[in-house]
SEKOL-604278 format. One record per residue (C-alpha): residue in three letters; residue number from 1; x, y, z. Coordinates in steps of 0.02 Angstrom, whole numbers, plus 32768, in hexadecimal, padded with zeros to 4 digits. Last residue first. Layout:
BEGIN
<lodren 'ALA' NUM <X Y Z>>
...
//
This chain:
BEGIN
<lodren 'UNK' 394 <2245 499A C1D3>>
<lodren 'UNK' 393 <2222 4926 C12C>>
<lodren 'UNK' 392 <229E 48AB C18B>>
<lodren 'UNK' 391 <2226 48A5 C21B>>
<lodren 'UNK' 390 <2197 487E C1B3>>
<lodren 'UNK' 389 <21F6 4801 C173>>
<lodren 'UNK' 388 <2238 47A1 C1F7>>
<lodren 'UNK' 387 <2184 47BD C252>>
<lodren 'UNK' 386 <2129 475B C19D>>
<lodren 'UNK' 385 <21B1 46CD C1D0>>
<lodren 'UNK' 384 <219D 46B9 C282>>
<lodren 'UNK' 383 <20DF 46B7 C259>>
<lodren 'UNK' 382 <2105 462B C1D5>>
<lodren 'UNK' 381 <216B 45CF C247>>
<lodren 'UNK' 380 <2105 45BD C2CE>>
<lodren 'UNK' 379 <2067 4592 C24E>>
<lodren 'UNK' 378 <20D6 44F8 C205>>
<lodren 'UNK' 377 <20E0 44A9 C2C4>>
<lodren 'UNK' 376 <2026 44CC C2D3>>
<lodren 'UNK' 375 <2018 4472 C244>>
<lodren 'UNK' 374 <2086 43EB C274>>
<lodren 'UNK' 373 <202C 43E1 C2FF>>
<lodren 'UNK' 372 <1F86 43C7 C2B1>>
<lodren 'UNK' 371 <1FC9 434F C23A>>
<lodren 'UNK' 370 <1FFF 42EE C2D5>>
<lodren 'UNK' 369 <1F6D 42DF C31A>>
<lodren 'UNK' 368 <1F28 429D C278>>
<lodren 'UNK' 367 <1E64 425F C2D7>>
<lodren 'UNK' 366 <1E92 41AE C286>>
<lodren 'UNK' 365 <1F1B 41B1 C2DA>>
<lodren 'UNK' 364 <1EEF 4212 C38B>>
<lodren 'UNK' 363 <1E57 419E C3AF>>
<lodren 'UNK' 362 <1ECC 4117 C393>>
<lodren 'UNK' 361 <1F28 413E C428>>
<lodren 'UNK' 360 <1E7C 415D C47C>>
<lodren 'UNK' 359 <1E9D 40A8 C49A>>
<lodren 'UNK' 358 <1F22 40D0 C524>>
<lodren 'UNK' 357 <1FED 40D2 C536>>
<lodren 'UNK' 356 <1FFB 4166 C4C4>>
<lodren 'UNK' 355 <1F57 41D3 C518>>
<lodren 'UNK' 354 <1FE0 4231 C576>>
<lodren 'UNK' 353 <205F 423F C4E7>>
<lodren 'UNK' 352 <1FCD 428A C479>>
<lodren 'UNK' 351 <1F98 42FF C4FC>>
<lodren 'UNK' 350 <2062 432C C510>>
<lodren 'UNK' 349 <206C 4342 C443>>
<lodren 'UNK' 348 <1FC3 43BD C440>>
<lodren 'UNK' 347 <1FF7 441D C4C8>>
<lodren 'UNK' 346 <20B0 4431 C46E>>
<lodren 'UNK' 345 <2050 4464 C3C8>>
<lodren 'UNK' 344 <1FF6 44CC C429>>
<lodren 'UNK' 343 <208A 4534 C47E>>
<lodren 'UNK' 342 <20D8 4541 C3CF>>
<lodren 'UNK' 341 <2047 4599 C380>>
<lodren 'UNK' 340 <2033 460B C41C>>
<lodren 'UNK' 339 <20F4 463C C40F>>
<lodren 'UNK' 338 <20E5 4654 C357>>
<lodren 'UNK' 337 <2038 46CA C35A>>
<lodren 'UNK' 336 <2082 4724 C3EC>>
<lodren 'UNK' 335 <2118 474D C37B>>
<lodren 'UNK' 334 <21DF 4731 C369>>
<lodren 'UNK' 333 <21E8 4709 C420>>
<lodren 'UNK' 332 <2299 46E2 C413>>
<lodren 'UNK' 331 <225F 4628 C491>>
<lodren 'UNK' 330 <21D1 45FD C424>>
<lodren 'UNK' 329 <2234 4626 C371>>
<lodren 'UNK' 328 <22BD 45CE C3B3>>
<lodren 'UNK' 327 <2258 4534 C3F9>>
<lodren 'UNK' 326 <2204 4529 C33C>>
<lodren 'UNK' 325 <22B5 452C C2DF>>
<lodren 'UNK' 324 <22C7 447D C34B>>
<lodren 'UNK' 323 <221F 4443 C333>>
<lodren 'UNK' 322 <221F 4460 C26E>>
<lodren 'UNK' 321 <22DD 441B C266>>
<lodren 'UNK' 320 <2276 436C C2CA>>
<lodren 'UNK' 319 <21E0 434D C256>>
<lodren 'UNK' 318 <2233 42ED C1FB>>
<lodren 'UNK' 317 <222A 428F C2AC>>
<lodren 'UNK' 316 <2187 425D C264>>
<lodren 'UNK' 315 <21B1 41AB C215>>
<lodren 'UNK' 314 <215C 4163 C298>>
<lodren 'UNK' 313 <20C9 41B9 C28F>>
<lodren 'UNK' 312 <209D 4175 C1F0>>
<lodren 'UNK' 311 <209A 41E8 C158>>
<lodren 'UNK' 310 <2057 41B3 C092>>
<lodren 'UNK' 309 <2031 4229 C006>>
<lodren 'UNK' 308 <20AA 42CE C04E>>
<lodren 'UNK' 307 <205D 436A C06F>>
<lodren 'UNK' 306 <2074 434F C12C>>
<lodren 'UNK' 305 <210D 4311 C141>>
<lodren 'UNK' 304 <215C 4387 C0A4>>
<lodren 'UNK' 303 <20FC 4404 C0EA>>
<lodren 'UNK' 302 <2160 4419 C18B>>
<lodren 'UNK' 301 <21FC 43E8 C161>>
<lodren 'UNK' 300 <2209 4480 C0E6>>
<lodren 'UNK' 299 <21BF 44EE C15B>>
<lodren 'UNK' 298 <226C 44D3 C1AB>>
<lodren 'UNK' 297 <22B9 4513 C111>>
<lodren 'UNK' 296 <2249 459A C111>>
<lodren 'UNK' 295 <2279 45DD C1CA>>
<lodren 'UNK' 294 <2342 45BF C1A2>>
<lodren 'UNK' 293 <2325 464D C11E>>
<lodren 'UNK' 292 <230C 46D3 C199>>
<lodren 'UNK' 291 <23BB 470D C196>>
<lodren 'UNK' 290 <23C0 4703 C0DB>>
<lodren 'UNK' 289 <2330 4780 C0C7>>
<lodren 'UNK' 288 <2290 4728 C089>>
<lodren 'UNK' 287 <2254 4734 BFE9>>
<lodren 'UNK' 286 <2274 4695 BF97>>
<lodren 'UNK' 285 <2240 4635 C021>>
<lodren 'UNK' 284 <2197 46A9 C035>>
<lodren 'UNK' 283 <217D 4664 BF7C>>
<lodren 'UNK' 282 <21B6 45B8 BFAB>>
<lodren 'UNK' 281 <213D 459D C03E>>
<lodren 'UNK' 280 <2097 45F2 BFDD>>
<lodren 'UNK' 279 <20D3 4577 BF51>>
<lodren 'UNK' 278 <20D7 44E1 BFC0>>
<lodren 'UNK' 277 <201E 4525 C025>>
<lodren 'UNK' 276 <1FEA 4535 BF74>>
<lodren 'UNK' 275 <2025 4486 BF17>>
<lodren 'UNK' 274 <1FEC 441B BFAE>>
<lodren 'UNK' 273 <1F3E 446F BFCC>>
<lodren 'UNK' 272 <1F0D 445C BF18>>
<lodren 'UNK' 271 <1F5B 438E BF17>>
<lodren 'UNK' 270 <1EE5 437D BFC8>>
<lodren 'UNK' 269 <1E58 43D3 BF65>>
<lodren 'UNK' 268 <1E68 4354 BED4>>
<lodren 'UNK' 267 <1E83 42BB BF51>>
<lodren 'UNK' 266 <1DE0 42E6 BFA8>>
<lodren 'UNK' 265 <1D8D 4300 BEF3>>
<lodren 'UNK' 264 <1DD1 424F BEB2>>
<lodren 'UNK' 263 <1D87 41F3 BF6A>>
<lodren 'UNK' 262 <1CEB 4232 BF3D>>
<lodren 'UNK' 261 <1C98 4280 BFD6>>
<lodren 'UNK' 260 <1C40 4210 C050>>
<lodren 'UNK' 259 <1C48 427F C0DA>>
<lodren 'UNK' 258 <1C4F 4275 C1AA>>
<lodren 'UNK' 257 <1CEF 4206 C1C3>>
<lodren 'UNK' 256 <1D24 41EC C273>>
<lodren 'UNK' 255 <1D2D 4118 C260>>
<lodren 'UNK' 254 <1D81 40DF C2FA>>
<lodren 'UNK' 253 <1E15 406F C2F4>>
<lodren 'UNK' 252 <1DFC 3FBA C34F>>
<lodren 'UNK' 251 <1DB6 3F67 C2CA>>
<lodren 'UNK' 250 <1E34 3F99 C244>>
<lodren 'UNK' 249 <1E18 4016 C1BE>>
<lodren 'UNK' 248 <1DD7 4020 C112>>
<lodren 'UNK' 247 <1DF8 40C2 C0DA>>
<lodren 'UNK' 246 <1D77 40EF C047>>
<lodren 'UNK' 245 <1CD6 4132 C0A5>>
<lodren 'UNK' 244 <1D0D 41EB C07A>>
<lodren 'UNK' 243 <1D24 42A2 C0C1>>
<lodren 'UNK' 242 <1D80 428A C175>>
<lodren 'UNK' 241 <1DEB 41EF C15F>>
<lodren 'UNK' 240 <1E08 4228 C09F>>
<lodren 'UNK' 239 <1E2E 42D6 C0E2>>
<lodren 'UNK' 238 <1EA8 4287 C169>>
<lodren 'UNK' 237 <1F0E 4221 C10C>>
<lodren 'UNK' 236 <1F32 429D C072>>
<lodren 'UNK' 235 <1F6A 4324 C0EA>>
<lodren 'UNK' 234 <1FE2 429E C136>>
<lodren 'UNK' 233 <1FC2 4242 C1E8>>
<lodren 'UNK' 232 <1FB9 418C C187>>
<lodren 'UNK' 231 <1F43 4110 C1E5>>
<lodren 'UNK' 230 <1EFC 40B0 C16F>>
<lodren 'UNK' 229 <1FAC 40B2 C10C>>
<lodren 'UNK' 228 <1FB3 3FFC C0D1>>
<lodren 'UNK' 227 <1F08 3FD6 C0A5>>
<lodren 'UNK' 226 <1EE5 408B C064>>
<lodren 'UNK' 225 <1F6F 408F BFE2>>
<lodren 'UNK' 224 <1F2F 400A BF8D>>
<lodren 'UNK' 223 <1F9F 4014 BEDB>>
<lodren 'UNK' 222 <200D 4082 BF41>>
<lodren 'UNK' 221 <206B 3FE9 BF8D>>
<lodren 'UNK' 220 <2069 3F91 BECD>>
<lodren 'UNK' 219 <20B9 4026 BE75>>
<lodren 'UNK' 218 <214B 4026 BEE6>>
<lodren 'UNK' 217 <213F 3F6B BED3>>
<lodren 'UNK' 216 <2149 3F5D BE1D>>
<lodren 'UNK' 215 <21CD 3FF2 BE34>>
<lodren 'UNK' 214 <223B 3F98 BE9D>>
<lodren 'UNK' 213 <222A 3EE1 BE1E>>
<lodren 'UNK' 212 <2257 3F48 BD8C>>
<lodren 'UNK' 211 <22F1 3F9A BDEC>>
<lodren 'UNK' 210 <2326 3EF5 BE0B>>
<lodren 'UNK' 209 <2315 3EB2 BD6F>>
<lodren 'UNK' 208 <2388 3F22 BD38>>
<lodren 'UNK' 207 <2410 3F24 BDB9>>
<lodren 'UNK' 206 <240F 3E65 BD89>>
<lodren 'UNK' 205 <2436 3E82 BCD2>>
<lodren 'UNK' 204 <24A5 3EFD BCF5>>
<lodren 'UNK' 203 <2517 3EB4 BD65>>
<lodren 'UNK' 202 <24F4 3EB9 BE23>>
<lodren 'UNK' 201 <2580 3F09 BE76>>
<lodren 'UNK' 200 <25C4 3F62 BDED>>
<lodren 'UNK' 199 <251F 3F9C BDB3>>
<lodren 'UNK' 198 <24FC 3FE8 BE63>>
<lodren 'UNK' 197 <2565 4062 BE3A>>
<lodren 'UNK' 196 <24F7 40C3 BDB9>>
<lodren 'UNK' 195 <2466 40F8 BE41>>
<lodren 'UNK' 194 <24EC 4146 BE9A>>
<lodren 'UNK' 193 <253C 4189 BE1D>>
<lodren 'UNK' 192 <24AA 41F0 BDDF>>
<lodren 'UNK' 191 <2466 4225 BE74>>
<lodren 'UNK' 190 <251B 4276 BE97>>
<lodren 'UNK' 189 <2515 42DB BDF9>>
<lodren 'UNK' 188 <245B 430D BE19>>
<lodren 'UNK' 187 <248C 433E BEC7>>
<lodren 'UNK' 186 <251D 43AD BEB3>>
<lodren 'UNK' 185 <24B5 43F7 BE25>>
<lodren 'UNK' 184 <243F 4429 BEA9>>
<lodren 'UNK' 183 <24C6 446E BF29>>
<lodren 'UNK' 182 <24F3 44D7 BE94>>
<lodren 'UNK' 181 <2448 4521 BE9C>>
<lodren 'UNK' 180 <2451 455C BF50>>
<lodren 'UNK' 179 <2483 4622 BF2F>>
<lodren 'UNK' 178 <2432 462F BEA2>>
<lodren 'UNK' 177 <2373 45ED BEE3>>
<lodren 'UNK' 176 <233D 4543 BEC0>>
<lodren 'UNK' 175 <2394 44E1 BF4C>>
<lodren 'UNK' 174 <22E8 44EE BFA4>>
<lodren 'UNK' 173 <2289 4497 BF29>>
<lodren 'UNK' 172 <2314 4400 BF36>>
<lodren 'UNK' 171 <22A3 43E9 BFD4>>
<lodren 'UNK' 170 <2231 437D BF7E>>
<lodren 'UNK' 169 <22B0 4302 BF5B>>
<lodren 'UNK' 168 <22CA 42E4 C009>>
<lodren 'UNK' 167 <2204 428C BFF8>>
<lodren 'UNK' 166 <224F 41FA BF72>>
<lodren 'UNK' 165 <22A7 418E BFE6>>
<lodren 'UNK' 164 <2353 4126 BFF0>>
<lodren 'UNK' 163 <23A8 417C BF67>>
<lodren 'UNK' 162 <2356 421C BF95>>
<lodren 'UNK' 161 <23A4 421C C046>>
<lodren 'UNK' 160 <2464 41F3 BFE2>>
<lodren 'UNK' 159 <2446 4280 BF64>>
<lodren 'UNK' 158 <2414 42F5 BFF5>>
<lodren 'UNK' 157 <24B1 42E7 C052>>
<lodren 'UNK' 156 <2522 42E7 BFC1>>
<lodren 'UNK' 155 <24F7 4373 BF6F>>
<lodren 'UNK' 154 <2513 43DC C01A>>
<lodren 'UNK' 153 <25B7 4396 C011>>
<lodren 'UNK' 152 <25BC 43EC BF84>>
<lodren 'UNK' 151 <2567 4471 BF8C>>
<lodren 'UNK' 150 <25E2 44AC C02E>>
<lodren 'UNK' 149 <25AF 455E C04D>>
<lodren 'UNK' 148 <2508 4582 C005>>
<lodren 'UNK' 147 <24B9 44CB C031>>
<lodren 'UNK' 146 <251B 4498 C0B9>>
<lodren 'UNK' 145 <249C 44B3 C140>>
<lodren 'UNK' 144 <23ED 447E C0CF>>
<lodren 'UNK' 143 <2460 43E0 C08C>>
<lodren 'UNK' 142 <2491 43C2 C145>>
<lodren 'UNK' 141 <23D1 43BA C17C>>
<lodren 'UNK' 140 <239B 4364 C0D3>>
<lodren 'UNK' 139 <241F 42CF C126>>
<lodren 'UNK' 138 <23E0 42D3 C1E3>>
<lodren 'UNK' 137 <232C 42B2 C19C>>
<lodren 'UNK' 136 <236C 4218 C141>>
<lodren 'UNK' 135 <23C8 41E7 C1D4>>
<lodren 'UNK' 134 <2316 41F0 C234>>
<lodren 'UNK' 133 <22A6 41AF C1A6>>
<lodren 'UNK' 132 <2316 4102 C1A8>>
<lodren 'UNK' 131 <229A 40A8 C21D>>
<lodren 'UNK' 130 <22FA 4059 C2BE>>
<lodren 'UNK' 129 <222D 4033 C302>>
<lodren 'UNK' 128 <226D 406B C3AA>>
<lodren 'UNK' 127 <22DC 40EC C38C>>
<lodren 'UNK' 126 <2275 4153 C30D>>
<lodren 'UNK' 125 <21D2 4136 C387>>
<lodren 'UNK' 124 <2234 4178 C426>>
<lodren 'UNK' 123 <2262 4220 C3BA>>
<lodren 'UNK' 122 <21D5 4233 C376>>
<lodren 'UNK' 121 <2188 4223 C422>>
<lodren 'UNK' 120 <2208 429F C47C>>
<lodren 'UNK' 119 <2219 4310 C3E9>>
<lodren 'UNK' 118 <2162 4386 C41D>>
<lodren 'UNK' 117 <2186 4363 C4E7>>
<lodren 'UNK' 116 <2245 438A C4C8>>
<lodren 'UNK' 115 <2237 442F C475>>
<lodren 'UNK' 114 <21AA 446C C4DD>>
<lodren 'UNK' 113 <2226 445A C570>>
<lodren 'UNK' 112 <22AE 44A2 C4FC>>
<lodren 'UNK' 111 <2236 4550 C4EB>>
<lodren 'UNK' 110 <2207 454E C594>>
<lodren 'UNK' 109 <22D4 4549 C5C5>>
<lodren 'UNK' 108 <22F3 45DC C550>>
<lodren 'UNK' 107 <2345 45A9 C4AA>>
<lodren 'UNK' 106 <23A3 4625 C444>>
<lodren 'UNK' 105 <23B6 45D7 C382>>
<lodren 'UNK' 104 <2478 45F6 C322>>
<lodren 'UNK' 103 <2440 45CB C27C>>
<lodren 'UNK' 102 <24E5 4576 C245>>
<lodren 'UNK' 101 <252A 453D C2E6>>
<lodren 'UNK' 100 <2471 44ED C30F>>
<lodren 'UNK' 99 <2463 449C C273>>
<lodren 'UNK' 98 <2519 445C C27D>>
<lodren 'UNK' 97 <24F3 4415 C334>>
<lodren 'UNK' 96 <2444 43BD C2E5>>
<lodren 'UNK' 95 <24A0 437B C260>>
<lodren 'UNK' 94 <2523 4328 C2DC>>
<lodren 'UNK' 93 <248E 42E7 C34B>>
<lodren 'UNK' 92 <2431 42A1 C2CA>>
<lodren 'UNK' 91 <24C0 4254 C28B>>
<lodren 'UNK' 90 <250A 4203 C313>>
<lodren 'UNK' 89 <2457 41D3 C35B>>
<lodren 'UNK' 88 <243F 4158 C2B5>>
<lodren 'UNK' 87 <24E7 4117 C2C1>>
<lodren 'UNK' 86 <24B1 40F2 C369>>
<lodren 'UNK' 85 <242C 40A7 C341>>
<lodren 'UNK' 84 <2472 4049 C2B2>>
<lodren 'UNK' 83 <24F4 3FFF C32D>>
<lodren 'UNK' 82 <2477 3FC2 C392>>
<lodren 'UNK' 81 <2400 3F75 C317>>
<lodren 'UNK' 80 <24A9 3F1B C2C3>>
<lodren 'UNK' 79 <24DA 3ED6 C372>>
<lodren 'UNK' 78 <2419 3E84 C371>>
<lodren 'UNK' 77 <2432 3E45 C2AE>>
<lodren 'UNK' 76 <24C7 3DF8 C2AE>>
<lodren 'UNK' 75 <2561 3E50 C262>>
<lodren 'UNK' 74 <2575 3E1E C1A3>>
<lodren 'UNK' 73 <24C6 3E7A C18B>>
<lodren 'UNK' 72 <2516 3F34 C19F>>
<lodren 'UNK' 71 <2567 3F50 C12B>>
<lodren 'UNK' 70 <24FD 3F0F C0A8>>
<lodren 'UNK' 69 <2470 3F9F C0D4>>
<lodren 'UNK' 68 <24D6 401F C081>>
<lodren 'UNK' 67 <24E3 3FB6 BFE0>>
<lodren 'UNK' 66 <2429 3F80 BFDF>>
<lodren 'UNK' 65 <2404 4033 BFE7>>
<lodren 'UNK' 64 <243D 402B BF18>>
<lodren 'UNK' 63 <23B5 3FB5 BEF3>>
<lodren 'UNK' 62 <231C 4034 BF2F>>
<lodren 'UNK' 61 <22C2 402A BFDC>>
<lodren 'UNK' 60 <220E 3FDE BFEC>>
<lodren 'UNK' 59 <224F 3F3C C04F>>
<lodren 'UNK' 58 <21AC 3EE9 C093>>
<lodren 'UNK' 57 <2149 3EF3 C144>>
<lodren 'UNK' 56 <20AB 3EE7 C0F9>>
<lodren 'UNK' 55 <20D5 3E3E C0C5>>
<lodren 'UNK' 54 <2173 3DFA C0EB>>
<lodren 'UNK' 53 <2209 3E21 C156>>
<lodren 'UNK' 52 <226B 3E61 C0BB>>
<lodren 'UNK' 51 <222C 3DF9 C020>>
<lodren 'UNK' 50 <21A2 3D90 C014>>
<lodren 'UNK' 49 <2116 3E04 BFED>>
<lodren 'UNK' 48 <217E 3E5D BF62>>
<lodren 'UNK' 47 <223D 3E9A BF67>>
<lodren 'UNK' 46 <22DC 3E55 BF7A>>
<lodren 'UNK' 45 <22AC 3DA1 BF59>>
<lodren 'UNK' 44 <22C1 3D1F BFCE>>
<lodren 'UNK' 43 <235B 3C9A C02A>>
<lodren 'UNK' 42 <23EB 3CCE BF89>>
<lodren 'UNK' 41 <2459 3CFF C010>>
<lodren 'UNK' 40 <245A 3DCC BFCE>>
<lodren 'UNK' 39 <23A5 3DCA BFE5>>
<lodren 'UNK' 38 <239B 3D74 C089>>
<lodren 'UNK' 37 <241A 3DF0 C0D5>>
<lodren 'UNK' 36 <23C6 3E9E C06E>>
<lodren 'UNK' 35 <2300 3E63 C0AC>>
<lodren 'UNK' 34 <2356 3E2C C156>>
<lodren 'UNK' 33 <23B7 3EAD C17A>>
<lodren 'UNK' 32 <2320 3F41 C13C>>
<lodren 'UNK' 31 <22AC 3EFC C165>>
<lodren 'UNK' 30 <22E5 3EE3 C230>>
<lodren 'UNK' 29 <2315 3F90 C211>>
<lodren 'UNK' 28 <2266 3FC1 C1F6>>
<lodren 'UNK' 27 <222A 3F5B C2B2>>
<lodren 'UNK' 26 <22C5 3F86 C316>>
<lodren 'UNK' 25 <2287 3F59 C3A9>>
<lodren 'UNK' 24 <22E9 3FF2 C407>>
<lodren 'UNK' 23 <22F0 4016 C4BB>>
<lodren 'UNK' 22 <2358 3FBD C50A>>
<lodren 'UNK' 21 <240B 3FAE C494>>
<lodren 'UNK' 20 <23F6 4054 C43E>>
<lodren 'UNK' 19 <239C 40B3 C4CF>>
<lodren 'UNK' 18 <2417 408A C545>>
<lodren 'UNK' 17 <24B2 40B7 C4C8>>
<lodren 'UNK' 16 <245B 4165 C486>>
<lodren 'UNK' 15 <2433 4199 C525>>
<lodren 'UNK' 14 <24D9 4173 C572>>
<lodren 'UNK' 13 <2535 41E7 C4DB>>
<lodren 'UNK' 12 <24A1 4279 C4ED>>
<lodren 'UNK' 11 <24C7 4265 C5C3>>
<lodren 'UNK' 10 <259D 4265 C591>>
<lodren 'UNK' 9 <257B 42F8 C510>>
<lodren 'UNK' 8 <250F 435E C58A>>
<lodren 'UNK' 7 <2580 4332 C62E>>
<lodren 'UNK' 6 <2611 4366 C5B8>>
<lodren 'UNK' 5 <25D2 4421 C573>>
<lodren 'UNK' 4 <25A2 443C C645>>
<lodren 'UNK' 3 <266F 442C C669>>
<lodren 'UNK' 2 <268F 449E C5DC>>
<lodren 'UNK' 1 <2714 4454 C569>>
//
């Protein structure tokens, strides 16, 4: 092995350990272990106000995660952290690799530099609040690489991400076309055992209940969406921020909105917007020559955070296939349009670093700074995309 391939893998390996045991305060995994440990020693409720770590910070996740999270609550709960942090890095990384051997990317040295300062606070969020998103992320990313030659472990990949969310089941749109649609039934078998199993664990009757009581507070968390996701850096977010009087936000957040539209018609246009910019995606998907395809499927991250109802920025290192595809694109010099793109989503993520430690912090929230970059993010690849095919015409 090269002697530069080892100081990468031993720096990635240190990273990993130093930011795992110093960095992290595991804030979601700390609902997750304690919402699955209490639950399963008869101390609170699954789900509701008094489950997980309590209100807000409650256990949203259906039954059948409770069997993933198990394994890890007979360790206690600070070696547990760690060793889902590094679990967490393990797969990241190892999708990450395939990605790369799949697609093959060139980076140039500005293009990794703009890598790092648009993944660097996604990346530093993901590891310090321990939130699932990031293996979750690293699962759709496998699917996408597997998809037309191993459906079946492709299956597998995005039937365990949906089982613990619902957005990976938006990118089932992309396993649509011939040569991916096995990959789909893959996943609809899969689904379906997974969310069988848990029977034998529970018993029926239980299992039941259970499911009652996770959509009673599924339903319940959307009921007053506002109150929970004030500061939510979606499409949706941001137009009701901008366009209505409805978010009620803290003291210390500052209120940017300049229209008291009806909250129905803001929603309406954000649904309009949704359903054409993911039907403009998928047509161009469908279209695209197979050595372009990589582009679309990191569109795919792209809209799903910002289309989506509901996105904090620490669940953002969904964001991270887009960013990686993105540095390609910048460093191949696909188009002027792509480079530029790329370039100001990386200005936008090193202002937003800069004013991080600062109150213009939530400035930048309520603003959607990181809509903006995911836009910008989306615009690289759609340039890259509309060049792939132009040159293909040639």
């Amino acid at each position: 092995m090269p002697r530069r391939r080892i100081l990468y893998i031993a720096a990635l390996v240190l990273t990993a350990i130093l930011s795992s045991v110093l960095l992290s305060k595991n804030i979601d995994f700390m609902v997750y272990w304690f919402g699955v440990r209490y639950f399963l020693d008869h101390v609170q409720p699954l789900y509701g106000p008094e489950g997980g770590a309590l209100y807000p910070q409650e256990f949203r996740y259906p039954p059948v995660t409770v069997l993933f999270f198990a394994l890890l609550t007979d360790i206690p709960f600070r070696l547990a952290g760690v060793v889902w942090n590094l679990l967490t890095w393990a797969i990241c990384t190892w999708a990450t690799m395939l990605a790369i051997r799949k697609w093959k990317p060139v980076f140039t040295p500005a293009g990794i530099l703009m890598a790092a300062i648009l993944a660097a606070p996604y990346a530093y969020l993901a590891v310090k609040f321990g939130n699932v998103q990031a293996i979750l992320t690293a699962l759709v990313l496998l699917a996408l690489v597997w998809c037309e030659d191993h459906a079946d472990w492709a299956g597998i990949a995005l039937a365990l991400a949906i089982c613990f969310k619902v957005w990976p089941l938006f990118f089932a749109l992309w396993f649509l076309i011939p040569s991916r649609r096995k990959a789909l039934y893959w996943t609809a078998a899969v689904s379906a055992a997974l969310w069988i199993v848990p029977v034998a664990f529970f018993g029926f009757a239980q299992y039941r209940a259970l499911l009652r009581d996770f959509l009673a507070s599924a339903l319940s968390a959307v009921s007053h969406p506002e109150e929970l996701w004030y500061s939510s850096q979606s499409l949706r977010g941001v137009l009701l921020r901008f366009l209505t009087h409805s978010v009620a936000l803290p003291a210390d957040y500052p209120d940017l909105s300049f229209a008291g539209l009806p909250v129905n018609l803001v929603v309406g246009v954000w649904v309009v917007l949704s359903v054409a910019a993911t039907g403009f995606a998928l047509r161009g998907f469908w279209r695209s020559p197979g050595q372009s395809r990589f582009l679309w499927d990191a569109l795919a991250f792209v809209l799903c955070a910002a289309l989506q109802p509901y996105t904090f920025n620490n669940t953002l290192i969904l964001l991270g296939p887009a960013i990686l595809v993105g540095a390609h694109v910048y460093s191949a010099g696909w188009s002027r349009a792509s480079q530029r793109a790329y370039l100001g989503a990386a200005v936008l993520s090193g202002l937003g670093m800069l004013m991080f430690t600062s109150r213009l912090v939530h400035v930048n929230l309520m603003w959607g700074i990181h809509l903006w970059i995911a836009l910008a993010l989306g615009w690289t690849l759609v340039s890259a995309a509309g060049e792939s095919v132009k040159k293909n015409v040639r």
